[in-house]
C-alpha positions in Angstrom: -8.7 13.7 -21.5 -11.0 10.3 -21.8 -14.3 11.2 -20.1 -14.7 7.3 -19.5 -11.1 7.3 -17.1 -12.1 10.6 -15.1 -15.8 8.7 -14.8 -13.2 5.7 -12.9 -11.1 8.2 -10.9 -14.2 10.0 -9.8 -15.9 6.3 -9.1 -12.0 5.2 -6.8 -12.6 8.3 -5.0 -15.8 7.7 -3.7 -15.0 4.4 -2.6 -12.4 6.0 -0.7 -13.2 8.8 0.9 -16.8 10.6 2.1 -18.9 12.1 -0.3 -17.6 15.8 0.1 -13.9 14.7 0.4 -14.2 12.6 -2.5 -15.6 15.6 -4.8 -13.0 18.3 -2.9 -10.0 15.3 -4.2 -11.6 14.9 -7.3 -11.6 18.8 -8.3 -8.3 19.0 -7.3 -7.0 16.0 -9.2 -8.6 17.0 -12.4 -7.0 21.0 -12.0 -3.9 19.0 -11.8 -4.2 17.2 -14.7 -5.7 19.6 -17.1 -2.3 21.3 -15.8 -0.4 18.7 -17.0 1.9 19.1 -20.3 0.0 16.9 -22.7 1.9 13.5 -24.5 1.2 12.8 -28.1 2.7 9.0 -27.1 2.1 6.6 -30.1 3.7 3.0 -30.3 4.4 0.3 -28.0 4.7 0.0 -24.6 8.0 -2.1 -24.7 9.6 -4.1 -26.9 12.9 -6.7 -26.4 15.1 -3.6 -26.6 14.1 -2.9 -23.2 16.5 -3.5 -20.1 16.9 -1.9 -16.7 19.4 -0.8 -14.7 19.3 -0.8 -11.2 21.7 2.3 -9.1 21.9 4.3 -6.1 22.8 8.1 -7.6 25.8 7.9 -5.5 27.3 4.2 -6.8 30.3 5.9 -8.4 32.3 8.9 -6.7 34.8 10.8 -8.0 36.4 14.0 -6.4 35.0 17.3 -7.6 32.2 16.0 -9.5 28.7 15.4 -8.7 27.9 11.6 -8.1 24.8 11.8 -10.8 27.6 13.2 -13.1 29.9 10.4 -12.6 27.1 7.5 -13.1 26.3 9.1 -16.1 29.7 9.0 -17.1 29.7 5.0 -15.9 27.1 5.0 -18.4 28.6 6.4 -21.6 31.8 5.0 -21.2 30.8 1.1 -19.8 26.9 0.3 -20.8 26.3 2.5 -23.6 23.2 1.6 -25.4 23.4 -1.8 -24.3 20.6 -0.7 -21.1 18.0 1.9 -22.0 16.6 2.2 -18.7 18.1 3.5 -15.6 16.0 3.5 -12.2 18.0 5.8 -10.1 17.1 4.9 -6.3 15.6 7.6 -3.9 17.8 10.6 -5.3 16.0 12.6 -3.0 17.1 14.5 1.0 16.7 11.2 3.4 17.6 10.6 7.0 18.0 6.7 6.7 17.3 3.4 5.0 19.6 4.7 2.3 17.0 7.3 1.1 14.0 5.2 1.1 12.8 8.0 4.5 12.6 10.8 2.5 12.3 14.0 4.1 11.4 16.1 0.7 9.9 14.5 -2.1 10.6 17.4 -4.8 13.9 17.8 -4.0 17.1 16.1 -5.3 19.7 15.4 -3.0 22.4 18.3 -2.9 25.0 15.4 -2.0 24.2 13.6 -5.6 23.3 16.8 -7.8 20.4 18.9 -9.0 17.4 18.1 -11.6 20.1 19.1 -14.4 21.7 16.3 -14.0 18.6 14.0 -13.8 17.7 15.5 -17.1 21.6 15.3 -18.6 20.6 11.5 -17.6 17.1 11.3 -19.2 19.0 12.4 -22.3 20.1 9.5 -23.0 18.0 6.9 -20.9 13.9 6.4 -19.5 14.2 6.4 -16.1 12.3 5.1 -13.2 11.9 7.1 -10.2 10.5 5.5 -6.8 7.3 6.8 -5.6 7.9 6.1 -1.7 3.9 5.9 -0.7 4.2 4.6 2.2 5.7 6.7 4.7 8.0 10.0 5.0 10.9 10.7 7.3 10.5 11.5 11.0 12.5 14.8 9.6 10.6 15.9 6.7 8.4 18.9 6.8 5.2 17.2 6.8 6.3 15.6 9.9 7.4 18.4 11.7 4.3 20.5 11.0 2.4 17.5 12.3 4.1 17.6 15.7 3.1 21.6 15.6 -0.5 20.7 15.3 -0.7 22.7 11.7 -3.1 21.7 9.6 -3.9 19.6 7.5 -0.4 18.0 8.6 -2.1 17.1 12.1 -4.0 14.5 10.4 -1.3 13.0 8.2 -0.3 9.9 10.2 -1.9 7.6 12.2 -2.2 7.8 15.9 -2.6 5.2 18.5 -3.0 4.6 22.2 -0.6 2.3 21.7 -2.7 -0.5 23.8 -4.2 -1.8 20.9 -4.0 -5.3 19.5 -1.9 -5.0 16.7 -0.8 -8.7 16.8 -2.6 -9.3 13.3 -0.4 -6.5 11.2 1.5 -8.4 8.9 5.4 -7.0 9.7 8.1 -6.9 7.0 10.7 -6.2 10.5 11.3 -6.8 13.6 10.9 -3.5 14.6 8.5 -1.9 17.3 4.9 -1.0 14.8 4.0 1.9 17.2 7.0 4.3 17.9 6.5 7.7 20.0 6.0 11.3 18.7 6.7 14.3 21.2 4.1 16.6 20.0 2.3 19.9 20.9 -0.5 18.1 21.7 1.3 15.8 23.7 3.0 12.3 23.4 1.3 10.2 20.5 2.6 6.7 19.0 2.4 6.6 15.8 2.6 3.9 13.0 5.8 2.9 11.1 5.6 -0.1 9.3 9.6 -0.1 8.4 11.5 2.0 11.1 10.6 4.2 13.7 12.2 7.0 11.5 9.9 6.0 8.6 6.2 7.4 9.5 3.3 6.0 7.7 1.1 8.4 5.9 -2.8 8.0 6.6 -4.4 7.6 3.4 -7.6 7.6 5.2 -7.1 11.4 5.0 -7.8 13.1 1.6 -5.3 15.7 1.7 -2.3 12.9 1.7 -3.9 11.5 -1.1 -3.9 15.3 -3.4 -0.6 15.8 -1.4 0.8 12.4 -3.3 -1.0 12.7 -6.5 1.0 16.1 -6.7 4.3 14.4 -6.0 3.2 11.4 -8.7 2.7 14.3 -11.3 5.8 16.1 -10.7 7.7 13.0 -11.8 6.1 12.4 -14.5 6.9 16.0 -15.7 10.3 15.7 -14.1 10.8 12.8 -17.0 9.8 9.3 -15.4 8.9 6.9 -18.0 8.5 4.3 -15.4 6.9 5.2 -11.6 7.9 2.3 -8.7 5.4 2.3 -6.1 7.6 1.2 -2.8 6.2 -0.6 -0.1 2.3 -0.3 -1.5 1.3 -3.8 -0.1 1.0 -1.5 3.2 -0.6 2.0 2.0 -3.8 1.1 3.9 -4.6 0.1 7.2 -7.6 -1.4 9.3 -7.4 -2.3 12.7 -8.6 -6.1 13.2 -7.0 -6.8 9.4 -3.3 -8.3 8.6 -3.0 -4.4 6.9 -1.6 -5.5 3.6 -3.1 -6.2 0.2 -6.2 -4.4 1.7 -8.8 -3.5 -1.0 -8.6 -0.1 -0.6 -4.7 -0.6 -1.2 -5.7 -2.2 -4.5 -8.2 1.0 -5.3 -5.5 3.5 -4.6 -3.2 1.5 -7.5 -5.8 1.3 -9.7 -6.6 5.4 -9.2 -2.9 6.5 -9.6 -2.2 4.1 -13.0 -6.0 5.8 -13.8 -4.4 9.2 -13.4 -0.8 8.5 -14.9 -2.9 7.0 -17.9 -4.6 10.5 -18.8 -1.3 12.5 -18.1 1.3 10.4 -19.3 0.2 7.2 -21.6 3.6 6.0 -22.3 4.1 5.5 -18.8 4.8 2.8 -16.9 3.7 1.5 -13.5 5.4 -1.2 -11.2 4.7 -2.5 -7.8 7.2 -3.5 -5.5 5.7 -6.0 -3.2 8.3 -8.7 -1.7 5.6 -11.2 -0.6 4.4 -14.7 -1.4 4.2 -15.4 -5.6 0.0 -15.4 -5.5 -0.3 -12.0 -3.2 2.5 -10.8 -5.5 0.4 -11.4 -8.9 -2.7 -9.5 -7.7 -1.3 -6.3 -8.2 -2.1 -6.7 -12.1 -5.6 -6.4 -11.2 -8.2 -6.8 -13.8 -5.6 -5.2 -16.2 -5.9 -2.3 -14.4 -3.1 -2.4 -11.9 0.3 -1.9 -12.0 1.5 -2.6 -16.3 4.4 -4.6 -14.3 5.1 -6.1 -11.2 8.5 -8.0 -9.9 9.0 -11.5 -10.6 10.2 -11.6 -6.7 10.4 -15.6 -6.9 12.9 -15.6 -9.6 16.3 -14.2 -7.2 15.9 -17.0 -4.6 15.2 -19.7 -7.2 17.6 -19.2 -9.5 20.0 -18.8 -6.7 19.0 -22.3 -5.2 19.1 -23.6 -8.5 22.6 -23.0 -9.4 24.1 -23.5 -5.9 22.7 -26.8 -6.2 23.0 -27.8 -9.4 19.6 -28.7 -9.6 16.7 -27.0 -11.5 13.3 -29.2 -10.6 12.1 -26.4 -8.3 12.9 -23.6 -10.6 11.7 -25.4 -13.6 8.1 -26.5 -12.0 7.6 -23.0 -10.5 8.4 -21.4 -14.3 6.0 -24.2 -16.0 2.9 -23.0 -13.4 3.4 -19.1 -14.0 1.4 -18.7 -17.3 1.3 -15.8 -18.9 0.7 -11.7 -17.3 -2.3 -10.3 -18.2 -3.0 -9.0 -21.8 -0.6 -5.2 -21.6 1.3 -6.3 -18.5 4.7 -8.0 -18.1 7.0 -9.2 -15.2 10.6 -7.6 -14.3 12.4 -9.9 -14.1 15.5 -9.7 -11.7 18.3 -11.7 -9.5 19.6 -9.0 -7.0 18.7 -5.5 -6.0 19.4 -3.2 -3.2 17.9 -4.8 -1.0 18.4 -8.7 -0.2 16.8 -12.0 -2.0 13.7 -12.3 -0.4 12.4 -15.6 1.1 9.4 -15.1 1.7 8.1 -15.3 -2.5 9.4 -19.0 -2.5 7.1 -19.8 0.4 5.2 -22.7 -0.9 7.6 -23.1 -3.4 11.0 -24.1 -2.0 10.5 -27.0 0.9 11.5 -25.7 4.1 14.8 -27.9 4.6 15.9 -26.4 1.3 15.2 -22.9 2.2 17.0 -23.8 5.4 20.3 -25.2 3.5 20.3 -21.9 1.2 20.3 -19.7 4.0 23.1 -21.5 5.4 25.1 -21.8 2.4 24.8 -17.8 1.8 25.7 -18.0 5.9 29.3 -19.9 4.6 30.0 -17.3 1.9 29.9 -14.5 4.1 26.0 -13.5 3.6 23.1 -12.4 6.7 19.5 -13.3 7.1 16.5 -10.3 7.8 14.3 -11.3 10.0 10.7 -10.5 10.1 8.3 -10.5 13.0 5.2 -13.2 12.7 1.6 -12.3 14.8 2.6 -15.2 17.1 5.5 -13.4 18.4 7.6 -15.7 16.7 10.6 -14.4 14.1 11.9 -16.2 10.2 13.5 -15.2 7.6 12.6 -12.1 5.2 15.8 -11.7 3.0 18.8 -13.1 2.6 21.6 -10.2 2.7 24.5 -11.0 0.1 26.2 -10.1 -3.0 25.0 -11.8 -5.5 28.4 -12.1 -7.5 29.5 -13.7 -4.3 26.9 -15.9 -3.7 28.3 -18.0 -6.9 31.8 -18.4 -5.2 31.1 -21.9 -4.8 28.7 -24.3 -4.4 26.6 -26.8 -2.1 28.6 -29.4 -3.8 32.0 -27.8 -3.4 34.3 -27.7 -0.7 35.3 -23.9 -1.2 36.1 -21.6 -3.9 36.3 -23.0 -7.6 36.9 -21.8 -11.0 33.8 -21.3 -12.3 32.2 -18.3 -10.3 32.1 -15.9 -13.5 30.4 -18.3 -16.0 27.6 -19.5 -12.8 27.2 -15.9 -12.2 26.8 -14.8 -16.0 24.6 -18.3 -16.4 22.3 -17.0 -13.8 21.7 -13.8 -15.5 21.2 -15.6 -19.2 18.6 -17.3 -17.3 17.0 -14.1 -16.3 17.1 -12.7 -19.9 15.5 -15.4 -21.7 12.3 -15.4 -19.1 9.1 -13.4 -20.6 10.1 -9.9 -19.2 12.1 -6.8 -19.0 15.2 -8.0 -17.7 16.7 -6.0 -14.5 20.5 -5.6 -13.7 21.3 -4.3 -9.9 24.7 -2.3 -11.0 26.8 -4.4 -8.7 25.7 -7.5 -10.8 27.1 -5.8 -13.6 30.7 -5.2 -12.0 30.6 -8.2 -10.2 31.3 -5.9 -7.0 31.8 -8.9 -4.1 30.4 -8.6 -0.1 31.2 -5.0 1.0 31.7 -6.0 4.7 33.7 -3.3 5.3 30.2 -1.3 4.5 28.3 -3.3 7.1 30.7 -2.8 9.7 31.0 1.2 9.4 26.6 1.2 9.0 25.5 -1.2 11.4 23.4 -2.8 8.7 23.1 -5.8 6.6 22.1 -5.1 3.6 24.9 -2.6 3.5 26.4 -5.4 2.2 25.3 -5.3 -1.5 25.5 -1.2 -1.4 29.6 -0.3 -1.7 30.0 3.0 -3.3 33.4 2.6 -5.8 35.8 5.2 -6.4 35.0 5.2 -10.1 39.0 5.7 -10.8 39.8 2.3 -8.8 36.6 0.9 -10.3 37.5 2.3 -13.7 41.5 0.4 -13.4 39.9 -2.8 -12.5 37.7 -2.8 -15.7 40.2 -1.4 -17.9 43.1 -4.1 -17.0 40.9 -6.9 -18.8 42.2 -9.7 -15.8 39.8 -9.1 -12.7 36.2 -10.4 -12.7 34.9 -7.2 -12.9 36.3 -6.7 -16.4 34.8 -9.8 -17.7 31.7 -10.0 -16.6 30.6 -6.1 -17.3 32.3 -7.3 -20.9 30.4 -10.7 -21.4 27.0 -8.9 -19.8 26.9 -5.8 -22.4 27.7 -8.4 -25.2 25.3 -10.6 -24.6 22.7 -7.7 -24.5 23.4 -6.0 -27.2 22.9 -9.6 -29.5 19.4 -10.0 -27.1 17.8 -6.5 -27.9 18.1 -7.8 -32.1 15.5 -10.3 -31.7 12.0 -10.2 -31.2 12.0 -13.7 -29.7 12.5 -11.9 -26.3 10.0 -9.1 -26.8 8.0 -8.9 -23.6 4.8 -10.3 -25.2 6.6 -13.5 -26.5 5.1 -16.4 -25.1 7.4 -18.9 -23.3 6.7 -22.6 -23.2 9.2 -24.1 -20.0 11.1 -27.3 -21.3 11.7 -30.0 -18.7 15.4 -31.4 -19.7 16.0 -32.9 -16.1 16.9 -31.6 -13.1 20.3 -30.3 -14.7 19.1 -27.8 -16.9 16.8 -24.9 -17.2 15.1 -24.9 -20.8 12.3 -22.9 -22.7 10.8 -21.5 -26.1 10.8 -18.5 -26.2 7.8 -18.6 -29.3 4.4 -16.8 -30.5 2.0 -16.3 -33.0 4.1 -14.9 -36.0 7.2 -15.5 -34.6 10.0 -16.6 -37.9 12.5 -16.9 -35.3 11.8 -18.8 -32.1 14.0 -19.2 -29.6 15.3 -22.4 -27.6 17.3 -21.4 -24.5 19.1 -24.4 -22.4 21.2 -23.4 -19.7 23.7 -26.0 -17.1 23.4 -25.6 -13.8 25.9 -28.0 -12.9 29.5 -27.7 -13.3 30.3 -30.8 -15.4 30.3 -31.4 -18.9 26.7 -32.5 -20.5 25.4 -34.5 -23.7 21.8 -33.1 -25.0 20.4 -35.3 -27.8 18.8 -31.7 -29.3 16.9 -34.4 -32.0 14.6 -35.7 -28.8 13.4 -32.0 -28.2 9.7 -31.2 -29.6 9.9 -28.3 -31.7 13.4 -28.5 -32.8 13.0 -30.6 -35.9 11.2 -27.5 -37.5 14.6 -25.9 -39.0 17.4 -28.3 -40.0 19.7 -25.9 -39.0 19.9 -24.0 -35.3 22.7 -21.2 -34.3 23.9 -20.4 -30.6 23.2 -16.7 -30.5 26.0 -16.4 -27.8 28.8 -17.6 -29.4 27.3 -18.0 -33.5 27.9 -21.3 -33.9 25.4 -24.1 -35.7 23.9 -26.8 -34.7 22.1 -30.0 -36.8 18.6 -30.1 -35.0 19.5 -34.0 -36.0 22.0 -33.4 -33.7 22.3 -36.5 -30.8 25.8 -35.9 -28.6 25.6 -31.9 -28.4 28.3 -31.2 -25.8 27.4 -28.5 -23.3 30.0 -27.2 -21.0 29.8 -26.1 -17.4 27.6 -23.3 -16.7 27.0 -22.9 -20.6 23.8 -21.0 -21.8 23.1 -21.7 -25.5 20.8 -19.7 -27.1 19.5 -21.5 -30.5 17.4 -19.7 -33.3 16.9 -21.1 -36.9 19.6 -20.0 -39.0 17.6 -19.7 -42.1 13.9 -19.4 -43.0 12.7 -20.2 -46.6 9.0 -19.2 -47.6 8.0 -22.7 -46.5 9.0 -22.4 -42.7 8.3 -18.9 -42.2 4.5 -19.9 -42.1 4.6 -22.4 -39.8 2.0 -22.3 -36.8 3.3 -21.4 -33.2 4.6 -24.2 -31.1 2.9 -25.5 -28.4 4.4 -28.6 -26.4 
């Protein structure tokens, strides 16, 4: 155990806590880890083999089998080893929000499985688990005990009069902040950011802290290679502040990567924090944050981009992002369980076009969230839709046309060739459309991008080779499997944006040492284009180019190069002689 990182946990502790609580949490934390099975990790962190998939344990059902048996089973017989990642979703006992109100944190859900089949999953995959920071159910233990007046539970959330001036708390809902607890001590009100069934935990009290650094530990051991920290924008509050990014927020990241770094090295932490690109960034600290954070802008842009056929704002965006820190990368991602989120593109995306994209997802069946703003005021948090049918057709169109599977696939080309770790939401991957059905039965918009298949039905549509959801999940795995070969798209590879016009999306995708760079162009539109490849800087190092997606070569002389609706091309050299293998990275 590095003397030097228990010198910084004890140093977080102290700025967090009073002297005697900070040495009580710091005894405890270093019992912990000294308890901790120790990991002889050599190697890298990640390399382009890595991609993530994105699943509720309960996606797939099939009678008399447990749901985590039957994604596993999606797993062998769909994505093999074309994904090496799975980030199950809350798998644990929840009262609501579709297990993000967890009511224990070391249990798995009897309705999904048991740990055996978490670990029958871990056999074949790293997995992410979600370390949900924030708050706890209104039915879990720690609640309950609370309302008895046990301790230390008594002092685990945050009480209120409820007649202060909470106007400055920055709200991801609409919902009431303060919601009422019958207790024995009497009525309280009590904070809930998200829900008044989602109770926020008071970090200003050291035993939630030791309580959380237990859970954190436990899925580490339980086989998380990656650990998501939900909601952490919020962790701590201060009356008088906006209560998000505060900088004791910030501390408390730093201190659990601090501790996940002595009992796990290979381990991986990432933020979720669906807020403006800037506030977003911050959580890679001084390279001592989270190793990865979302790239939260990406979903709505490339969304706007390809519904309007035009790229300037997703193309100026990617030219201003510059490179993570040195040992952290971006997950990069179009769709998720929960909706696209407007508010990273603020500053980004003019208003009128954020407008038009929210009434476009409107036409193809889609919902807005709404948040609530400190001037009483509401706008819009997320957009709520499929994303397979938020390709159906276009602003241009006048309805429905033929080219919804190659947009869709273009959209997540686009996401592969970004400097990342690519993330597929399952229902990407089966191009599962609007569940409306889902929303009607729950009451709840984002049900819409949450349908749980019969794996049999699911399993008939894939198989027949006709239906969408056969060819994408087919063209998807393919093009992965050819991505995860080249070191072009290894995390660390610089990219340099190329600005081809408002029609396409282009980068290199090249670094120091790199034989093989990579040019990715992508059509947003759906009519036929003519590149003049010989006009591109860089291009005229190799005579000879080949589209990775479908192997065929190219003349980098080349001045009429037909590119077809919706077509990514992918271009590498097809050969390198001792001469070009030593030429310096490309910088345009």
């Amino acid at each position: 155990m590095s003397n030097e990182t228990l010198r910084q946990i004890e140093t977080k502790l102290q700025s967090l806590y009073p002297e005697k609580e900070a040495a009580y949490a710091y005894q405890r934390i270093v019992e912990m880890i000294e308890a901790f099975p120790k990991s002889n990790f050599e190697g890298e962190r990640w390399s382009q083999e890595d991609a993530l998939l994105i699943t509720y344990g309960d996606t797939f059902l099939q009678e008399d089998l447990a749901p985590l048996e039957t994604l596993k089973k999606f797993l062998q017989t769909h994505i093999k080893d074309a994904i090496n990642t799975v980030h199950i979703l809350p798998f644990f006992p929840y009262s609501s929000d579709d297990g993000f109100s967890v009511i224990d944190y070391k249990m798995v859900d009897p309705d999904l499985g048991d740990w055996e089949h978490v670990e029958g999953l871990k056999e074949a995959y790293d997995l992410m688990f979600d370390f949900v920071v924030n708050h706890v159910s209104r039915e879990s233990l720690w609640f309950t005990d609370y309302k008895a007046d046990r301790e230390p539970y008594n002092r685990f959330f945050i009480e209120m009069e409820g007649k202060e001036d909470v106007s400055q708390v920055t709200r991801p809902r609409n919902s009431p902040l303060l919601v009422p607890a019958y207790t024995h001590r009497g009525r309280k009100m009590v904070w809930a950011t998200f829900s008044s069934d989602q109770i926020d935990l008071n970090f200003k009290e050291v035993e939630v802290l030791i309580k959380m650094v237990e859970v954190l530990l436990m899925y580490l051991e339980k086989g998380a290679r990656l650990i998501r920290l939900d909601a952490i924008a919020f962790l701590w509050k201060e009356l008088g502040s906006n209560c998000i990014h505060l900088p004791q927020t910030h501390t408390a990241v730093k201190l659990f990567r601090d501790i996940m770094s002595v009992a796990r090295p290979e381990a991986i932490m990432l933020t979720e924090t669906n807020v403006p690109h800037q506030e977003n960034l911050s959580y890679f600290g001084n390279q001592d944050e989270a190793h990865m954070v979302y790239q939260f802008a990406l979903a709505p842009l490339v969304l706007h981009a390809l519904h309007r056929g035009d790229g300037q704002y997703l193309t100026q965006w990617a030219s201003e992002l510059g490179e993570p820190p040195e040992g952290c990368t971006f997950l990069n991602f179009t769709a998720s369980h929960d909706g696209i989120g407007v508010r990273p593109i603020e500053g980004i995306l003019p208003k009128r076009e954020v407008d038009d994209l929210i009434t476009g997802m409107h036409r193809l069946g889609g919902f807005v969230s709404m948040k609530s703003n400190p001037d009483g005021t509401e706008s819009p948090y997320e957009i709520n839709i499929a994303l397979f049918s938020a390709f159906r057709e276009t602003h241009m169109s006048n309805g429905p046309d033929q080219w919804q599977v190659d947009r869709f696939i273009c959209s997540q080309n686009i996401m592969m060739t970004l400097q990342g770790i690519p993330a597929f939401y399952v229902h990407s991957l089966v191009a599962t459309p609007n569940d409306l059905d889902g929303v009607e039965k729950t009451g709840r918009t984002r049900s819409i991008n949450r349908r749980k298949w019969d794996y049999e039905y699911l399993q008939a549509l894939i198989e027949s080779g006709r239906t969408s959801n056969a060819e994408v999940i087919k063209r998807l795995t393919n093009i992965l499997q050819r991505r995860k070969k080249h070191k072009a798209f290894h995390p660390d590879t610089p990219q340099q944006i190329v600005d081809l016009g408002s029609d396409f999306f282009a980068l290199w995708r090249d670094g120091e040492g790199l034989v093989f760079p990579l040019l990715a162009i992508h059509n947003l539109t759906n009519d036929i284009k003519i590149l003049n490849l010989s006009e591109i800087a860089g291009i005229e190092r190799h005579n000879y180019w080949v589209n990775l997606l479908d192997n065929q070569g190219v003349s980098s002389q080349e001045e009429k190069y037909v590119i077809q609706p919706y077509q990514s091309i992918w271009l590498m050299p097809e050969s390198v002689d001792s001469v070009s293998a030593l030429w310096a990275p490309f910088t345009p």
